[in-house]
C-alpha positions in Angstrom: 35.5 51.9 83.0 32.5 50.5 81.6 32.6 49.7 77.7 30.9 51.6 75.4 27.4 49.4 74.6 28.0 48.3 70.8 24.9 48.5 68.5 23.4 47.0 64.8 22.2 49.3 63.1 21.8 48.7 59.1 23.5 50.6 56.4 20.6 53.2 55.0 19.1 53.4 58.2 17.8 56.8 58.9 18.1 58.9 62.2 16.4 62.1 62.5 16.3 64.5 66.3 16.6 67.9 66.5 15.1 68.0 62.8 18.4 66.6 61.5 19.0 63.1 59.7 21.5 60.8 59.3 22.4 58.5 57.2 24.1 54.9 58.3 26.7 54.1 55.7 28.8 51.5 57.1 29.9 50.1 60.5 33.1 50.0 61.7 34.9 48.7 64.5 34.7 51.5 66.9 31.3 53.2 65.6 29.1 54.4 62.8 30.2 56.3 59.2 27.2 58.4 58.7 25.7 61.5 56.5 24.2 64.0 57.0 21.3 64.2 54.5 20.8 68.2 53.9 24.4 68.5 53.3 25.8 65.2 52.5 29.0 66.0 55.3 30.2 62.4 56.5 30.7 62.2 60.2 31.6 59.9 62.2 29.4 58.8 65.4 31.4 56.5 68.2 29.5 53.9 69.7 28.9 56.0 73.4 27.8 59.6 70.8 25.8 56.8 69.2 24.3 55.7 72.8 23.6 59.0 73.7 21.8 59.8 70.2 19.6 57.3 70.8 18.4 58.0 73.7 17.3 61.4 72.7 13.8 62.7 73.2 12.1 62.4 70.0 14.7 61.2 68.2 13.0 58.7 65.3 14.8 56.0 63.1 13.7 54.5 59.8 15.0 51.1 58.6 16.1 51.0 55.0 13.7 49.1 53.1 15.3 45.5 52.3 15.6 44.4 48.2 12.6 42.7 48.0 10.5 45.7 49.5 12.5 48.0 47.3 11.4 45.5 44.0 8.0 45.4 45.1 7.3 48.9 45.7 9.3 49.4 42.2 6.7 47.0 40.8 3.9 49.5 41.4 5.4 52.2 39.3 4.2 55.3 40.5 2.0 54.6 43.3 3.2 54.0 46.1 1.3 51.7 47.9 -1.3 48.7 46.8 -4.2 50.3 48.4 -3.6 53.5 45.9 -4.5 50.7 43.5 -7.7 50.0 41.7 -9.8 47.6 43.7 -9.9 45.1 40.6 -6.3 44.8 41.0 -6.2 44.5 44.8 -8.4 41.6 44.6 -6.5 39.9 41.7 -3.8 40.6 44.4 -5.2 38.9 46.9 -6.8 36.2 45.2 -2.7 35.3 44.5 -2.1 35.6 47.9 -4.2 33.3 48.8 -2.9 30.9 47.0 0.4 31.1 48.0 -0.6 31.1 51.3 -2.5 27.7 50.6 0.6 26.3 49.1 3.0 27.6 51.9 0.8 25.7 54.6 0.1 22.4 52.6 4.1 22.3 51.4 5.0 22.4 55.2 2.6 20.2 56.0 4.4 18.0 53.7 7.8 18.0 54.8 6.6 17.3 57.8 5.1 14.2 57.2 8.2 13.2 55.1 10.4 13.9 57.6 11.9 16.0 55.1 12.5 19.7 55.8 14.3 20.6 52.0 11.2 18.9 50.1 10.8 21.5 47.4 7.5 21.5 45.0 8.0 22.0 41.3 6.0 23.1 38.0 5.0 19.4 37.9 4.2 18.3 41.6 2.0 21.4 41.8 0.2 20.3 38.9 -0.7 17.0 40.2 -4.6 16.7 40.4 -5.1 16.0 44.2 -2.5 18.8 45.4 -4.3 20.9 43.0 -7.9 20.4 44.8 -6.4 20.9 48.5 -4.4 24.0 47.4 -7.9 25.4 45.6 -10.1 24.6 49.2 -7.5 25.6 51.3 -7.6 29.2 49.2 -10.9 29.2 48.5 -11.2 30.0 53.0 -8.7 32.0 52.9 -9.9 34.1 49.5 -13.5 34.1 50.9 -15.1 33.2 47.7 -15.0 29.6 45.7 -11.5 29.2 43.6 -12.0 26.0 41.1 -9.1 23.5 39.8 -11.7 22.7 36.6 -12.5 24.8 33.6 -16.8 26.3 34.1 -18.5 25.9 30.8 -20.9 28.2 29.8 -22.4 31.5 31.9 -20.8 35.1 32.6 -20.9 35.3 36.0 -16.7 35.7 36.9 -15.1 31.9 38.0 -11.7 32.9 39.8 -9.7 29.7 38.6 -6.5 27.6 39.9 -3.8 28.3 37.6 -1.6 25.7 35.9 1.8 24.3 37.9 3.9 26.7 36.0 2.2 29.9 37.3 1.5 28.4 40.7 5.4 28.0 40.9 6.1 31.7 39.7 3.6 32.6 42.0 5.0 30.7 44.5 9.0 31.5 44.3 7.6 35.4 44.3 5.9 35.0 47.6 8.7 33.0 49.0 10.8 36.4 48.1 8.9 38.3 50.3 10.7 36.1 53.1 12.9 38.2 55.3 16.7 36.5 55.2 16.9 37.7 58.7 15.1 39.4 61.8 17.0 42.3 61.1 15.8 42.7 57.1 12.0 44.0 57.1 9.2 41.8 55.0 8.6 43.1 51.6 4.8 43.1 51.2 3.6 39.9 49.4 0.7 41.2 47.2 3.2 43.9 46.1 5.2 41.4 44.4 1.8 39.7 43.2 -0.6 41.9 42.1 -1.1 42.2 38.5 0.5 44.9 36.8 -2.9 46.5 35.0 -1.9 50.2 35.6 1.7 49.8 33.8 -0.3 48.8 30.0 0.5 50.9 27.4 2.1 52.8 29.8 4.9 54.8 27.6 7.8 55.2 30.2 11.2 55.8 28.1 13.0 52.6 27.3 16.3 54.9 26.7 18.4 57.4 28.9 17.9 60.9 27.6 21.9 60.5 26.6 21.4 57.6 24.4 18.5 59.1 22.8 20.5 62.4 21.9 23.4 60.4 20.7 20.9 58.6 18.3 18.7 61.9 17.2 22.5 63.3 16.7 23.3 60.4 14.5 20.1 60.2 12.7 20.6 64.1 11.7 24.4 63.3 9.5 22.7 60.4 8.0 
């Protein structure tokens, strides 16, 4: 008798046929804990039920998005994705991008030529002078317009400037966050986790649970 094929599929994942979903909760050593997601009844689905499933016409399965996706999409606030954005902010997005891309190819570049595959960059390597000028080229061709390490003096017209070590490091430990940990954990998008936050200002989103806020009102009223 053949053994049952043996499958990994990640907690959250999602699998819908027959207009019903599941919901992966945890893996166990003969199959899947799952739940239904209309009436939140756990079942569980053996590895050859599982098989079967999955081979089921029109059957479709979403991945659970990983924590970094899930913090960059929270970033947004209420829109959902950075294209809903305002195109100011989209290109402040990329313009960040780009530099973390600049950085990401110049520091392996590095390592490589010292042999050294844990080099790390800090605040004050990347705000040595001739680092700063090849990260600034390097994303000026990748931004598609002219990003300068100096300061412009005088004039309007908009200069799109190398920040300082320390934000090139924030910058740069937020991209490296969008890294997947593993082939099975999906990418968070980068310029999520980069793009300015223009559309949250003066936004006036509770900073209290409706329960603390009654407990204080409540208070407030025997004073």
């Amino acid at each position: 008798m053949n053994a049952a094929p043996r499958y990994d599929i990640s907690p959250g994942t999602e699998l819908t046929v027959n207009a019903r979903t599941l919901v992966v909760n945890r893996k166990t050593d003969h199959g899947y804990e799952a739940a239904d997601q209309a009436s939140g009844r756990v079942e569980f689905l053996p590895y050859v039920m599982l098989a079967r499933l999955l081979k089921q016409p029109g059957l479709s399965l979403k991945k659970p998005m990983s924590v970094t996706s899930a913090k960059a999409q929270l970033r947004l606030g209420t829109y959902k994705a950075v294209e809903a954005l305002p195109s100011k902010q989209q290109e402040n997005g990329a313009f960040k991008l780009a530099i973390c891309a600049a950085i990401a190819e110049i520091h392996d570049a590095i390592r490589q030529e010292k042999n050294d595959p844990d080099y790390e960059l800090s605040q004050r390597k990347l705000d040595d002078l001739e680092l700063r000028e090849n990260i600034a080229e390097l994303a000026s061709t990748y931004f598609g317009k002219k990003i300068s390490v100096h300061v412009a003096s005088g004039g309007n017209r908009l200069i799109w400037q190398l920040p300082k070590g320390r934000k090139l490091n924030e910058y740069y430990n937020a991209y490296l966050g969008c890294v997947p940990k593993s082939i099975a954990e999906i990418a968070a998008d980068p310029i999520a986790a980069l793009i300015p936050l223009d559309h949250l200002k003066g936004n006036r989103r509770r900073r209290i649970t409706w329960l603390i806020r009654d407990m204080m009102t409540e208070a407030i009223e025997h004073l």
